[in-house]
C-alpha positions in Angstrom: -13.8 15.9 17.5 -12.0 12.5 17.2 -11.9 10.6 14.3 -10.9 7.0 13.2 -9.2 6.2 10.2 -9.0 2.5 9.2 -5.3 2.1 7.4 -5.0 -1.0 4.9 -1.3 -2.4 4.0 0.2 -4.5 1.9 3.8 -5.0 0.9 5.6 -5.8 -2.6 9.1 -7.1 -3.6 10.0 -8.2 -0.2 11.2 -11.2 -0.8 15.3 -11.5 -1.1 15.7 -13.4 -3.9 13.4 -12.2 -5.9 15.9 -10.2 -8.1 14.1 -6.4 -8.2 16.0 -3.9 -6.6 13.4 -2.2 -4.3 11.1 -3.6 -1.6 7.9 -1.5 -1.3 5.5 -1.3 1.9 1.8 1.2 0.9 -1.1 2.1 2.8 -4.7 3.3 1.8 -6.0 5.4 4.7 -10.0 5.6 4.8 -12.2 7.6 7.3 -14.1 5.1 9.0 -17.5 6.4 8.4 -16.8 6.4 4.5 -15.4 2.7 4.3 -18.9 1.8 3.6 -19.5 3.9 1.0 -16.4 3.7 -1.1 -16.8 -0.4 -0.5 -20.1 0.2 -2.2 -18.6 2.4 -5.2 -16.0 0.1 -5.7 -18.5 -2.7 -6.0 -20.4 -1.0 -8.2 -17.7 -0.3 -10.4 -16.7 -3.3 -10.3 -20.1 -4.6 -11.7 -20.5 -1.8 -14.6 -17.5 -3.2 -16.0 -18.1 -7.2 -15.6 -15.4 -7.8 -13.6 -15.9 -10.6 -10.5 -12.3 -11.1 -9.4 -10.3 -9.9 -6.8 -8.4 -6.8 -7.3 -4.6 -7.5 -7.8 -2.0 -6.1 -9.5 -0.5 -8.9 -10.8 -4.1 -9.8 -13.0 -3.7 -6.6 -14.8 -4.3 -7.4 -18.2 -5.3 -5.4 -21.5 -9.5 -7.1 -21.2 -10.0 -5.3 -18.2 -7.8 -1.8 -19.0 -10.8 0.3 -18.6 -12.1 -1.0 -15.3 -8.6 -0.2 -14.1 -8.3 3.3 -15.5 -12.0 4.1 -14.1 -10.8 2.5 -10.2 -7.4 4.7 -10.4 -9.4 7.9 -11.7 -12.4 7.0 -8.9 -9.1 7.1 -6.0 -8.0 10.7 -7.2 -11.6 11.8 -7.0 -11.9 11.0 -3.4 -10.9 11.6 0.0 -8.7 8.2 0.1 -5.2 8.7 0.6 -2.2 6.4 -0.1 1.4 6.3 0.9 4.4 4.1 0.3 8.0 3.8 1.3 10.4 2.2 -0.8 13.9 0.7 0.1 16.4 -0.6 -1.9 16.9 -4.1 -1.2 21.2 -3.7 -1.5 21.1 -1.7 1.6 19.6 -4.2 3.7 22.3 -5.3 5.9 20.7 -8.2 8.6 23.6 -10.6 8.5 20.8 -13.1 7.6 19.4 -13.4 11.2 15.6 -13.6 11.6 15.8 -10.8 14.4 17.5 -8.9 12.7 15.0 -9.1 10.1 12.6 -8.6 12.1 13.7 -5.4 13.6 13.9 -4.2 10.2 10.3 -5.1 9.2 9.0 -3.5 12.6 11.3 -0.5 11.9 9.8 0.0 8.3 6.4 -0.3 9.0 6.9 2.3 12.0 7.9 4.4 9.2 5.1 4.1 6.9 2.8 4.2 9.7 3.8 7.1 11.8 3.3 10.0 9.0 1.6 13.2 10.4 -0.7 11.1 12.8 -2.7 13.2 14.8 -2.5 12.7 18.5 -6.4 13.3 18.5 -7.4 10.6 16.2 -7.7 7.0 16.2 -6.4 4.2 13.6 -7.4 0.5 13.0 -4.3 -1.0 11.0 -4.9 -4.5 8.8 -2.1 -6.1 7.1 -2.2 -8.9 4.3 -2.2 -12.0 5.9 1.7 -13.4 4.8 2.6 -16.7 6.4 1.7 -18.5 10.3 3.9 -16.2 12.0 1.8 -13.1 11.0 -0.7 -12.7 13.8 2.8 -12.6 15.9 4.1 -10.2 14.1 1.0 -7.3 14.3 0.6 -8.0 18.4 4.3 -7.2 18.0 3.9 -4.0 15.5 0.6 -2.6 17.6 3.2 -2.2 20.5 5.9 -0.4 18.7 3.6 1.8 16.8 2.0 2.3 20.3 5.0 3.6 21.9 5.1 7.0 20.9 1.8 8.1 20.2 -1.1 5.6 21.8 -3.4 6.1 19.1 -3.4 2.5 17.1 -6.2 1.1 18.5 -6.0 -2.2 16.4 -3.5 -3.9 14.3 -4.2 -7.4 12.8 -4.5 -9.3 9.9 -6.8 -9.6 6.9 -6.7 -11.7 3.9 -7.1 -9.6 1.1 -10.3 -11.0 -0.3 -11.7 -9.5 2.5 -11.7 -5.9 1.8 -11.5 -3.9 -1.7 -9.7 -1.0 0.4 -6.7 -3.7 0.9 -6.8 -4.6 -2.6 -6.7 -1.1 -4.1 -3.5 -0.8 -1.6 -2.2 -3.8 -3.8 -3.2 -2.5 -7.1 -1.5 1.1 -6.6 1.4 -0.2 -4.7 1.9 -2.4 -7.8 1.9 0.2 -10.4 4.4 2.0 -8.5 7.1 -0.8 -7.7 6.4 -2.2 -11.3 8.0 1.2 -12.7 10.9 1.5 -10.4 12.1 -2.7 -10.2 10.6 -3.7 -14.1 12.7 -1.3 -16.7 11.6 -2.8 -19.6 7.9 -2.5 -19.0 6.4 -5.1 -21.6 3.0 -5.0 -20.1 0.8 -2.5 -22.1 -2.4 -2.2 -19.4 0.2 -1.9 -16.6 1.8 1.1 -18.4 -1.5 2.5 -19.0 -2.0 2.1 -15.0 1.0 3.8 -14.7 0.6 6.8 -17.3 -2.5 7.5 -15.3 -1.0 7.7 -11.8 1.0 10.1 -13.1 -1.3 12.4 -14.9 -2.9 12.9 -11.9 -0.2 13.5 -10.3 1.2 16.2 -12.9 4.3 14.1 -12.3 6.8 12.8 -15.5 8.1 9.8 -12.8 6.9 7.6 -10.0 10.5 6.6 -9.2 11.1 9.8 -6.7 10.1 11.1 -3.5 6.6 12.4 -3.7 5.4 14.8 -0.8 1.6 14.7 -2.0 -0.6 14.5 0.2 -2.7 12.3 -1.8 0.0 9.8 -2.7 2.8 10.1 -0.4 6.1 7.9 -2.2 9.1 8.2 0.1 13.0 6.3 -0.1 14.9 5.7 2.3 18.0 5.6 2.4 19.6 3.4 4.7 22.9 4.5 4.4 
């Protein structure tokens, strides 16, 4: 029987300049018939603990620690799945021409995408809206991922606010490019974040390739 899987991304450190060593692109990957219901768990989560804002990494503080311990624990104990690639940013050689960027961005994405998809299936891909040349750049990225395979039946953009699958994308993908680019790691709450990640993992560091099939972390190296 075919299924559909709705695939929410998000991406973090991309910018050049922005002095962290890694750029990160993550995925959560939902079964379509369940989007409803973990959309409702979330929200009701979300309510136990008093908390009205949107999801995002960067609002971690130490006031809401135990909403964000109980959303990381409420991941692990369901069938949502999340991957990431990470690339350090020193290996990026585009000679500072936008196509050549852009041929890296398409290439990238293709590779967080295209991870044991299943020729049977069906996948609805939604991106964080970025900038005016986004809806571009998905008509673009539905044809490349299309080339192989056939089986991405949408691609397009959302703004975050819009789904709390896209901003649990945001929250883990933090965690995870917060321990690899931010050494000193002064935030308390996001270290807690962090410290959970990994206990359910059974993992001493989220700065390694990770083959699990419930959070997939892969580097490439572009050398």
């Amino acid at each position: 029987m075919n299924k559909t899987f709705n695939i929410y991304c998000d991406e973090s450190c991309h910018i050049e300049h922005d002095h962290k060593d890694y750029m990160f692109l993550g995925s959560v990957s939902c079964a379509y018939p369940q989007i409803r219901r973990h959309t409702k768990r979330i929200t009701e989560l979300k309510r136990a603990h008093n908390f009205y804002a949107e999801i995002k990494w960067s609002n971690v503080s130490k006031s809401k620690i135990r909403f964000y311990l109980d959303l990381i624990d409420y991941f692990f104990d369901t069938d949502l799945r999340f991957r990431a690639i990470g690339i350090k940013k020193s290996q990026i050689k585009c000679n500072d021409e936008w196509a050549a960027f852009d041929d890296f961005y398409y290439k990238m994405y293709y590779q967080l995408l295209n991870y044991k998809i299943d020729t049977m299936d069906r996948y609805n891909v939604y991106l964080d809206i970025k900038d005016t040349l986004s809806a571009q750049k998905v008509r673009k990225l539905k044809e490349i991922l299309n080339v192989k395979f056939g089986v991405f039946r949408n691609v397009q953009n959302i703004c975050s606010h819009e789904s709390l699958l896209m901003q649990l994308t945001d929250l883990i993908m933090g965690a995870i490019a917060y321990n690899i680019n931010d050494k000193e790691h002064k935030n308390p709450a996001k270290v807690a974040i962090i410290e959970r990640i990994k206990k359910h993992l059974h993992v001493n560091a989220l700065d390694v390739t990770n083959y699990s099939s419930k959070l997939n972390l892969f580097f490439i190296n572009l050398r």
